[in-house]
C-alpha positions as CSV (number, residue, x, y, z in Angstrom):
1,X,24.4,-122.0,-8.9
2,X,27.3,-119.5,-8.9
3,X,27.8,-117.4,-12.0
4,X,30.3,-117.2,-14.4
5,X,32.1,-114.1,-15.2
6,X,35.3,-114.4,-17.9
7,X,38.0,-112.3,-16.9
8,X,37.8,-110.6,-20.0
9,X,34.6,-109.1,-19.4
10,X,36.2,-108.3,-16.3
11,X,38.5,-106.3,-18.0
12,X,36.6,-104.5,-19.9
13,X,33.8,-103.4,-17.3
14,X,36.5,-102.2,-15.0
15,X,38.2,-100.7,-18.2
16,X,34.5,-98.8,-18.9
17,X,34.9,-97.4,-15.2
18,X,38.1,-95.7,-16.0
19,X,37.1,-94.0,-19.1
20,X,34.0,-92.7,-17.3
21,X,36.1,-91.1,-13.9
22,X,38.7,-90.1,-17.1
23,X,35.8,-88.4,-18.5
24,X,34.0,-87.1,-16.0
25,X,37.3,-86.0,-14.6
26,X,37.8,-84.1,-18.2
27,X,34.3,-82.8,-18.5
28,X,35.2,-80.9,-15.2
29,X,38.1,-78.9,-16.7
30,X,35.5,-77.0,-19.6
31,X,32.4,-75.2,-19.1
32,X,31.2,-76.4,-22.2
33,X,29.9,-80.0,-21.3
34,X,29.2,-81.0,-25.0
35,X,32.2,-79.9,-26.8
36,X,33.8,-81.5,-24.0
37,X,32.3,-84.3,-24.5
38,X,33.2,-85.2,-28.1
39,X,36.8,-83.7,-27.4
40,X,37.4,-86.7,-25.0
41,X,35.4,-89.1,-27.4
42,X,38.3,-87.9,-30.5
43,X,41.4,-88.1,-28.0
44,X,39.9,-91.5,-26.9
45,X,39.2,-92.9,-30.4
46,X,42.7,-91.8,-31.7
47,X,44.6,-92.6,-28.7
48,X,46.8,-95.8,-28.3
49,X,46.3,-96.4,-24.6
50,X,45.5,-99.6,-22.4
51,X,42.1,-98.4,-22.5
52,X,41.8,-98.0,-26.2
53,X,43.4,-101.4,-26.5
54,X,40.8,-102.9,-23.9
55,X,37.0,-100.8,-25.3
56,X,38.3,-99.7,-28.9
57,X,36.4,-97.1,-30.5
58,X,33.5,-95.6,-27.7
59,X,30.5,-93.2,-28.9
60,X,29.5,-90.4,-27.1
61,X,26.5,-92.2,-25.7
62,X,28.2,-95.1,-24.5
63,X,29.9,-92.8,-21.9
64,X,26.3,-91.6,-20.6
65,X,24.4,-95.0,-20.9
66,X,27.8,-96.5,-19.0
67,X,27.4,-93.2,-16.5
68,X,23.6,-93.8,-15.9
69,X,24.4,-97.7,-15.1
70,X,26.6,-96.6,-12.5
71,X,23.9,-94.9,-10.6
72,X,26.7,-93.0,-9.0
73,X,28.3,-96.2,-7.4
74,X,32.0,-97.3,-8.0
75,X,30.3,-100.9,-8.6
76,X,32.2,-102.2,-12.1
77,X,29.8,-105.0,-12.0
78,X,26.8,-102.8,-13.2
79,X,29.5,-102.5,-16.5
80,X,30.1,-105.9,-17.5
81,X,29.0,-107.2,-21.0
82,X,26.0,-108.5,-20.6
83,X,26.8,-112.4,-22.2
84,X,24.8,-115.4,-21.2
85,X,27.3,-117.2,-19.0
86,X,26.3,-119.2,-15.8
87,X,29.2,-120.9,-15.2
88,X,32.8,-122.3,-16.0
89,X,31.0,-125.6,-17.4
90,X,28.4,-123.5,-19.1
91,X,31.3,-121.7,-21.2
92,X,33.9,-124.3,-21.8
93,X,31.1,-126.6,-23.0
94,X,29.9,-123.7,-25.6
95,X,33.5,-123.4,-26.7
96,X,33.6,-127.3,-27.6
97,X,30.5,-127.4,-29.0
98,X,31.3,-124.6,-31.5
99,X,35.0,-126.3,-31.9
100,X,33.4,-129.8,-32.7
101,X,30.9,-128.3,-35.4
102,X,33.9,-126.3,-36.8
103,X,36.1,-130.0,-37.0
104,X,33.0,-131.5,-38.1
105,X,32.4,-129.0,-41.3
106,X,36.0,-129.2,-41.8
107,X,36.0,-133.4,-42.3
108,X,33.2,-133.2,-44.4
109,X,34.2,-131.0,-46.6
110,X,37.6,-132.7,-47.1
């Protein structure tokens, strides 16, 4: 069985590697690794980039835990959200399921 990955969580793992080569890339520029740290974390959080649009708000320990996973690799697929999809039929079939209930509440409470 192949599996499944939504392009959305595609997105947003490949998003995840940006913000950590962003902040590793920022980190190098102080000498000061901590204040450095929640510098980026407040420029990130306030900012109104493509990335911010993608992650929203990040903690300070997402960029390590997200770091660590890396294990020094440029593999994004170590980053992807960790959802319980196996494969296209798997999702679309979850979808109509939770669409049918949602109809079926609806009826019966008309």
């Amino acid at each position: 069985m192949t599996n499944f990955t939504p392009e959305k969580c595609k997105q947003i793992a490949l998003a995840r590697l940006d913000i950590v080569h962003k902040w590793l890339e920022f980190r190098k520029q102080s000498q000061n690794k901590l204040q450095a740290d929640y510098d980026f974390v407040k420029l990130h959080n306030t900012s109104i980039s493509h990335l911010f649009e993608i992650l929203g708000e990040i903690p300070r320990g997402s960029l390590h835990r997200w770091y660590g996973m890396l294990n020094e690799t440029e593999d994004y697929t170590k980053l992807l959200p960790q959802y319980k999809y196996s494969n296209v039929n798997d999702y679309s079939s979850k979808l109509l399921i939770n669409l049918l209930s949602t109809w079926i509440i609806v009826f019966w409470v008309i």
